[in-house]
N, C-alpha and C positions, 0 to 999 in steps of 0.2 A: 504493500500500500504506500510505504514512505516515499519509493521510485516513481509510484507510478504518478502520484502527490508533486514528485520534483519534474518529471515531465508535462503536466499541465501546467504548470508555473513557467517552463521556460517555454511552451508554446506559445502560450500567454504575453509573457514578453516578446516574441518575434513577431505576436501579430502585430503588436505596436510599433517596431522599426517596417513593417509591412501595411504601412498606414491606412490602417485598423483606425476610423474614428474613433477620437479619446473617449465617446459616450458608448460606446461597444467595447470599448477597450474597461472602464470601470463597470458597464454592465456586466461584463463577463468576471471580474473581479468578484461581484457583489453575488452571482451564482456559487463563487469557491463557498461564501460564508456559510448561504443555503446550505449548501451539499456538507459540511460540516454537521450543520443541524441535525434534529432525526427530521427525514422527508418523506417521499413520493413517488410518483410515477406525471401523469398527464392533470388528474385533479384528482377527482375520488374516481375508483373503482366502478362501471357502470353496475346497477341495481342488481342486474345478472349476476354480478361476483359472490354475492352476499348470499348465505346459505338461507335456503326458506325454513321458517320456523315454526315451531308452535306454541301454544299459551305456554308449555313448562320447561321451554329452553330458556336458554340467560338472552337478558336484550341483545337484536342482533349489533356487531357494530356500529359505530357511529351515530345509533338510531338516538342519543340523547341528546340532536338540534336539528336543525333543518339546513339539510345543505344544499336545496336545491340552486341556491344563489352561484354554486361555484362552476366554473369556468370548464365545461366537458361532463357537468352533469346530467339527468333527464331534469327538467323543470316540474315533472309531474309528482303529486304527494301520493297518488293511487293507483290502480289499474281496474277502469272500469271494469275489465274484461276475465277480473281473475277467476280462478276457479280453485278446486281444491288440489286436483294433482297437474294442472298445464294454467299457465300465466300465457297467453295469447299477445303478441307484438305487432304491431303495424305501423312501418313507415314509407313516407314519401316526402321526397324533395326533386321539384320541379323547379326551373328557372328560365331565367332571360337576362342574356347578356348582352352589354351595349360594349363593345370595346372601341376608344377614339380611332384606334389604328384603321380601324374598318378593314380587317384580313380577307382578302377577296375567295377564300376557300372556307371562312366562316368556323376558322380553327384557333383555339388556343393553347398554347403552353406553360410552361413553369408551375403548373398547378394539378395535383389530383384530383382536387376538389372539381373543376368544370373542366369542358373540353372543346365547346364550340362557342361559335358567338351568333348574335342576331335572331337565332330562333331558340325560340319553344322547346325546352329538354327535359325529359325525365333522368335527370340525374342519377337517383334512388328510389327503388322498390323494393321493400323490405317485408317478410310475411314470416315470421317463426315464433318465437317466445321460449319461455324455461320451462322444462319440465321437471316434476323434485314428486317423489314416494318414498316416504320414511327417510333415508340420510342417503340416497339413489339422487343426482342430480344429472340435467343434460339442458344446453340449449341451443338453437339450431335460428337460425337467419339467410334468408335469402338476398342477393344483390342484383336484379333486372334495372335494365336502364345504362346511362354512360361507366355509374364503376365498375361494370361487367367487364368493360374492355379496359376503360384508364389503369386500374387496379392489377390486374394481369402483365401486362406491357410495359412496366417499372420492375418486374422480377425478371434475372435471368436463370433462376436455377432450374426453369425447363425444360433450357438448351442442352444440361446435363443428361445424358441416358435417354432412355424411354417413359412411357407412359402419359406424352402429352399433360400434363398437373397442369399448363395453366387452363387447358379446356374443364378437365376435373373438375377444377376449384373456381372456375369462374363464375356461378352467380351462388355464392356462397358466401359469406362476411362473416362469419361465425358457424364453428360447429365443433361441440364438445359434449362428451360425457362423463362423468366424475360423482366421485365418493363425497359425504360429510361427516367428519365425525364431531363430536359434540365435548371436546378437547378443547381449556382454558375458553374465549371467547366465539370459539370455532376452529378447524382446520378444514381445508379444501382441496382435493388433489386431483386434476382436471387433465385432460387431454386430448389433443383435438387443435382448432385453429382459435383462438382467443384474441382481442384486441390488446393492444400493446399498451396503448395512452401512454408514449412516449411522445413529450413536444406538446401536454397539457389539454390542446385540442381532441375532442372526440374525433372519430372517423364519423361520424352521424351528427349531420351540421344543423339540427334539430337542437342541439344538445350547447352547443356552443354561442358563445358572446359574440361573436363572426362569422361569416361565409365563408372569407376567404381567409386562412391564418395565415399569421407569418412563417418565413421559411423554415424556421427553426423544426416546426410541426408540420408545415407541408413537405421538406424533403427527412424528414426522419420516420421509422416503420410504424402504419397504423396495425399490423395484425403481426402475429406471431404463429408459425405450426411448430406445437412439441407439448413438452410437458407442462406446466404450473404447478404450487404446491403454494397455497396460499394460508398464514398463519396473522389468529388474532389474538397474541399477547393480553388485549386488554381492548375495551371498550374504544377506547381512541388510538389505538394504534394497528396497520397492517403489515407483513413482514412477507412478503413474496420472493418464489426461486422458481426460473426459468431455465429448464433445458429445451432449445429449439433447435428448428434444423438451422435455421440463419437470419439474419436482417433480414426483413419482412420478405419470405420466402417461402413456396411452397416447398421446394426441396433444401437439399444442401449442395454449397457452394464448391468445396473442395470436400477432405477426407474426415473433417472436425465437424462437432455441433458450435451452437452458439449459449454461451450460459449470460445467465442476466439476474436480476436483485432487483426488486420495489418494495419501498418505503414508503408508506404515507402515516403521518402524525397530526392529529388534530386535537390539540389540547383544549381548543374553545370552541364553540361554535359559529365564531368568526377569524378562524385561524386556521390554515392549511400549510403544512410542509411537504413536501414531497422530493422524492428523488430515484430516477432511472441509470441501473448502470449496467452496460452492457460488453461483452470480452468473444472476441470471436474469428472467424476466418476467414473474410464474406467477397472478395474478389475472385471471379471468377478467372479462374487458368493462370491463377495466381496462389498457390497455396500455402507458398511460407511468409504472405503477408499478413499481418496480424492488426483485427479491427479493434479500438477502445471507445467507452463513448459514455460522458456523465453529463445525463439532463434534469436540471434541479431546478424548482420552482416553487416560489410563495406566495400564497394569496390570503389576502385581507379582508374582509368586510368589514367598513371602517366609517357607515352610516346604517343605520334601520333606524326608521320611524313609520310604524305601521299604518297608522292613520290620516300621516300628510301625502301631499300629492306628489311630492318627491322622496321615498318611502326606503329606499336603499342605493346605497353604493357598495364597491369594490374594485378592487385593483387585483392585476397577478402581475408578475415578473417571471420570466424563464430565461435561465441561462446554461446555454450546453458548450462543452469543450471536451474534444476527443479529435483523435490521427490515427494514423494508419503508419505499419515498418517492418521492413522485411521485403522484400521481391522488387528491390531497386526504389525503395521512399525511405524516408526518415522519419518520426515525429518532428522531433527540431535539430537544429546544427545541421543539415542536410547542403550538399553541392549539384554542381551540376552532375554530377553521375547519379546522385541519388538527393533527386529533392523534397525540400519538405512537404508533408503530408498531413493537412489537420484538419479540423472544425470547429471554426467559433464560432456562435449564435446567441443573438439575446429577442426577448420581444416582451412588450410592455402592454396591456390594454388595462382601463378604465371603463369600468362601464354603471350606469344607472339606471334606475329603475323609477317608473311613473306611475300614479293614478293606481293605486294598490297591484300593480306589476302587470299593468295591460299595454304599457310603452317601455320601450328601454330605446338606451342611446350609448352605444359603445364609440369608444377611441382606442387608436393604438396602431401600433406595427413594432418592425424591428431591420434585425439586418444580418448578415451572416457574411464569411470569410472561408472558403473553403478550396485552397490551392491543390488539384490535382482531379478535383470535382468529381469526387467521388460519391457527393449524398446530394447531387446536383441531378433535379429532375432532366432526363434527356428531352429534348423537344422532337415531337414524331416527324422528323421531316423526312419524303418520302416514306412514311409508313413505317421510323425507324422504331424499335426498343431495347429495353436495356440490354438486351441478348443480343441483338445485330450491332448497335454502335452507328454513328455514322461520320462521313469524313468531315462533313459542312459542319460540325459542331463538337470535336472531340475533347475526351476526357482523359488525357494525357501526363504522366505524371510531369510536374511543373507548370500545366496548362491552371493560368490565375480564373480568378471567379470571387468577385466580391456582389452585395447588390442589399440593396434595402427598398423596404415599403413601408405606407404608412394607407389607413382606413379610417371611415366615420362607417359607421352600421345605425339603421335607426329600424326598430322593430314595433311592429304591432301585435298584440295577443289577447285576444278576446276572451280564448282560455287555456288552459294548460296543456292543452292537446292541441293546439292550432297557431301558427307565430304567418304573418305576411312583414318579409324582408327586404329592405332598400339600404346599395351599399357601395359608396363609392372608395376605389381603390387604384392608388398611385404605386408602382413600382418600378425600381431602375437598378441595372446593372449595370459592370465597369465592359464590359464584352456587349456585341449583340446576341441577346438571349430570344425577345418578345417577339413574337408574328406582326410584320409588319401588314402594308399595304397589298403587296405582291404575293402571300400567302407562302407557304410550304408545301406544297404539294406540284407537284411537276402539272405540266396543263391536261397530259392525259388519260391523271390520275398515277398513282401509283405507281411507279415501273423498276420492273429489273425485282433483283434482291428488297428487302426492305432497308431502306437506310441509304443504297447505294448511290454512287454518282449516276448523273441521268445529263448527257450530253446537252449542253445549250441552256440547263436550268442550273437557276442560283437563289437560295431560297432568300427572303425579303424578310434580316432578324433586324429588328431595334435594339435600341440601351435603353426605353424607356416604353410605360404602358399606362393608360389612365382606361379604367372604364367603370360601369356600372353594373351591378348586379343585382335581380329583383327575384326573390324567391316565395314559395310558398312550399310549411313546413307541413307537416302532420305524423304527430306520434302518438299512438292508443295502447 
């Protein structure tokens, strides 16, 4: 731990001769503290993690405040739909995006979250819920709509062997089965594909203070396939261990798994620590490079007044730092033969609450540093994914990549099961990354290989992107 402690510290310092803004550069500071603390993972745990219980179990977790306020929870206090052995789930997130660029192929990048602009999308459809008999747990989630494909197309460990796993897994977002035992304030040992809530944001933007997060959480893993082993100490604290096949993957990368550790700590009911830390092997055709990666975040609620018309606030912080070394990169000290290899990320949001919680109004963004652009979403041009690669856009060790964003969100919610979304959002890179005018896509569609060069085309990337985003949420 002391090494690996001394190697985020002098990353840390080289972002800053690597001119790392000084407010990233103390943002990622003010994460070491966090991570110090007891912490977390993304926020809390989604509902699912939490063992179903009966009148003569001990309270479950956390259940002694309401924490629907924090940043990647459900909003919801109930399910209308329960029942006694299956809790029934339903989601959808539909959208419209207005992007400035006006992309003439009506595509977007840098984001998991959305994928086209201008029209009408079903994002997300989700149909599953938990099933739980006696200390017998399982729950299962569907994903029809654009994360069918965006989701799949960010993994390469497909390309590995047989079996096609991303057609498998694709409209899948969840699927596990697992034991309870009724051990100190619980224990949980699950297995199957489970959400990460690494980068604080939900994978299910129902849940979240934003649409579109910053990158810290848009290019860090929304899901995990392997083990869990989920422990509650006590009332207010959770102690989680992950063996997976790899960074958000449905296989494994090389000849290792991927081990991982969540902390979350809630001493009050307006007080969240958290912290994700994750050790692994996850480049592909690269197998003695070795992944690291600490994402820690704290969050506040630091206004409630129930009965005014401005009725709550809150704030999060997330700060991650983690590299990669071994197979020709460094963490730090790195040359031209082998350069350095990191990740820094911070992001900040604000957000409030209106009119006993039927408006909110988020702020915030952040920024990231990530030389060698390794947790750096590839943009599909020509039909590329992370298994193809492509020339127009490569992820090269010593290839730079800095980039920050910033959002307003303003929400409407009539009730807890229904949110109508408006959201505008600025982001820019040091490289051209965003889908310009000219579009990505060659003019007669697709061609060749996926990813490949295509004679006489050159894809049309910006350093900059403003657009707007209008959703409509539904969680039952």
């Amino acid at each position: 731990m002391h090494a690996r402690s001394c190697a985020v510290a002098h990353a840390f310092a080289r972002a800053v001769t690597l001119r790392v803004p000084l407010s990233a550069a103390r943002a990622a500071a003010l994460a070491l503290v966090v991570a110090v603390a007891p912490p977390d993972v993304r926020a809390q745990a989604p509902d699912s993690a939490m063992p179903h219980r009966d009148s003569a179990a001990k309270p479950a977790p956390f259940s002694f405040a309401d924490f629907t306020w924090v940043n990647g929870n459900s909003r919801a206090h109930t399910s209308p739909l329960d029942t006694k052995y299956f809790t029934p789930e339903f989601r959808f997130d539909g959208n419209y995006v207005n992007d400035l660029n006006r992309p003439k192929d009506h595509t977007l990048d840098g984001a998991a979250e959305l994928g086209r602009t201008s029209e009408v999308q079903v994002q997300q459809l989700g149909i599953g819920g938990d099933f739980h008999y006696n200390q017998v747990r399982g729950r299962v989630m569907t994903q029809f709509g654009l994360y069918s494909q965006l989701t799949p197309r960010s993994d390469p460990s497909p390309a590995r062997g047989q079996g096609h796993l991303a057609d498998a897994y694709r409209y899948v977002s969840e699927a596990y089965g697992g034991y309870h035992w009724n051990a100190w304030n619980g224990i949980n040992l699950d297995a199957g594909i489970f959400l990460s809530y690494v980068g604080l944001f939900s994978y299910y933007n129902a849940d979240n203070w934003a649409y579109q997060p910053s990158y810290v959480s848009a290019n860090t893993p929304w899901y995990f396939n392997g083990l869990r082993l989920q422990t509650f100490p006590s009332q207010k604290l959770k102690v989680e261990l992950w063996l997976v096949n790899g960074w958000q993957s449905y296989g494994m990368f090389n000849g290792q798994p991927g081990w991982g550790t969540q902390i979350l700590w809630r001493p009050t009911g307006s007080v969240t620590l958290l912290t994700n830390d994750y050790y692994g092997f996850d480049t592909f055709g690269a197998p003695s490079r070795m992944r690291i990666h600490s994402d820690n975040s704290f969050l506040l609620k630091y206004y409630d007044r129930p009965g005014s018309f401005f009725d709550r606030a809150a704030f999060s912080f997330t700060g991650d730092l983690g590299c990669e070394s071994g197979g020709g990169v460094r963490c730090v000290n790195g040359g031209a033969a082998r350069p350095d290899q990191y990740f820094i990320g911070y992001m900040l949001y604000d957000r409030s609450w209106f009119s006993h919680d039927h408006f909110g109004l988020t702020v915030g963004g952040g920024g990231i540093t990530n030389p060698g652009r390794y947790l750096v979403l590839l943009p599909p041009i020509n039909g590329a994914t992370a298994a193809s690669g492509t020339p127009y856009f490569t992820t090269n060790p010593g290839d730079t990549f800095r980039a920050w964003d910033g959002s307003v969100t303003v929400d409407y919610m009539p009730d807890e099961f229904v949110m109508f979304r408006g959201e505008l959002d600025h982001r820019e890179a040091n490289v051209p990354y965003f889908v310009g005018r000219g579009g990505i896509t060659p003019p007669g569609g697709n061609t060749g290989a996926p990813g490949s060069r295509v004679p006489g085309f050159t894809p049309d990337l910006r350093r900059t992107e403003t657009r707007f985003n209008f959703a409509l949420l539904v969680k039952l």
